[in-house]
C-alpha positions as CSV (number, residue, x, y, z in Angstrom):
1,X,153.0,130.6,121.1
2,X,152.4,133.0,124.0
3,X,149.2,134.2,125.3
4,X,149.8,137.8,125.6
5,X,150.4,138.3,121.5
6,X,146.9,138.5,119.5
7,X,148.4,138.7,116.2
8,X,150.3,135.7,116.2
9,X,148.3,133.1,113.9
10,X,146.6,129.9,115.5
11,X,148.3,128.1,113.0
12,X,151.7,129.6,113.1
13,X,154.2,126.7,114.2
14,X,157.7,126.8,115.4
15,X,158.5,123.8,116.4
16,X,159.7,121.0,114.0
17,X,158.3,118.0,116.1
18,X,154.7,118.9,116.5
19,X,151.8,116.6,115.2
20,X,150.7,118.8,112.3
21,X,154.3,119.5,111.1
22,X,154.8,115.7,110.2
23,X,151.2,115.7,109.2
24,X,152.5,118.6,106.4
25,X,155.3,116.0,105.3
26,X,152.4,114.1,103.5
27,X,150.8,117.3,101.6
28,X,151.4,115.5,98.5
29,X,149.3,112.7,99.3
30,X,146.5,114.5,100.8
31,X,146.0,116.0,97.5
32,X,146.6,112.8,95.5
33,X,143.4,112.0,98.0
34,X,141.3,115.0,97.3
35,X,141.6,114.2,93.7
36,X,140.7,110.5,94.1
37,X,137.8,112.1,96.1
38,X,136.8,114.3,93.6
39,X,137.0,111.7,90.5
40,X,134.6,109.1,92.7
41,X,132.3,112.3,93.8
42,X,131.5,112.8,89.9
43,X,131.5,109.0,89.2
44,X,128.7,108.9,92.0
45,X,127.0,111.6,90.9
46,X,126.5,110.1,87.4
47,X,125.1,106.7,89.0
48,X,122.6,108.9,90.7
49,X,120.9,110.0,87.8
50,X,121.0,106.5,86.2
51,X,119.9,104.6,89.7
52,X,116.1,104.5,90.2
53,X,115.1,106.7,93.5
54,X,113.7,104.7,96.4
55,X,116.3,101.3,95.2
56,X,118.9,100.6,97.8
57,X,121.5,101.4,95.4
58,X,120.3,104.6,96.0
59,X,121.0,104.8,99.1
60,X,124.0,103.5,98.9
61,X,125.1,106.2,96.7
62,X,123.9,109.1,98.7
63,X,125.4,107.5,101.5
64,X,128.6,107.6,99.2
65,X,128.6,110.7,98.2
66,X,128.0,112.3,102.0
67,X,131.3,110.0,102.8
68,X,133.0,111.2,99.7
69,X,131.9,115.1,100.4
70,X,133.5,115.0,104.4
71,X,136.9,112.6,103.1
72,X,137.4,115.2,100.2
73,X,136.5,118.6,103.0
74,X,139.3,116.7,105.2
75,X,142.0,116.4,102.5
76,X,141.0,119.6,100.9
77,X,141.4,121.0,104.0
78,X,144.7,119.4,105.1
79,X,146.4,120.5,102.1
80,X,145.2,123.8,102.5
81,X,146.6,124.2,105.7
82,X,149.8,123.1,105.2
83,X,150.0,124.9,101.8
84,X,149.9,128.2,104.4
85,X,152.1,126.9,106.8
């Protein structure tokens, strides 16, 4: 990437060996991830309507589901990315 060309995207890679290329080589997974995400997010989110509020299993659960909500961004995300690439 040169510095004097504005247009050219920040994501826009020529080079076979760079980190996020192999990274792309596991796009497959990353969505086989997002999904598992997504299945434990709605799992989750039916325990918190059965948990009482104030247990510690609900806290756990919240805590769960704002781990679940960043893995599941991340994955999401990867895949994206290299979908574009």
């Amino acid at each position: 990437m040169t510095t004097d060309d504005s247009s050219e995207e920040f994501f826009d890679i020529e080079e076979d060996d760079s980190f996020l290329f192999h990274l792309c080589e596991y796009r497959p997974q990353f969505i086989m991830l997002f999904g598992i995400c997504l299945v434990f997010l709605a799992l989750s989110a039916v325990s918190l309507v059965v948990v009482r509020p104030g247990t510690a299993a609900y806290a756990v659960t919240l805590l769960n589901i704002a781990a679940l909500l960043v893995f599941s961004t991340l994955f999401g995300g990867m895949a994206l990315l290299c979908k574009r690439m």
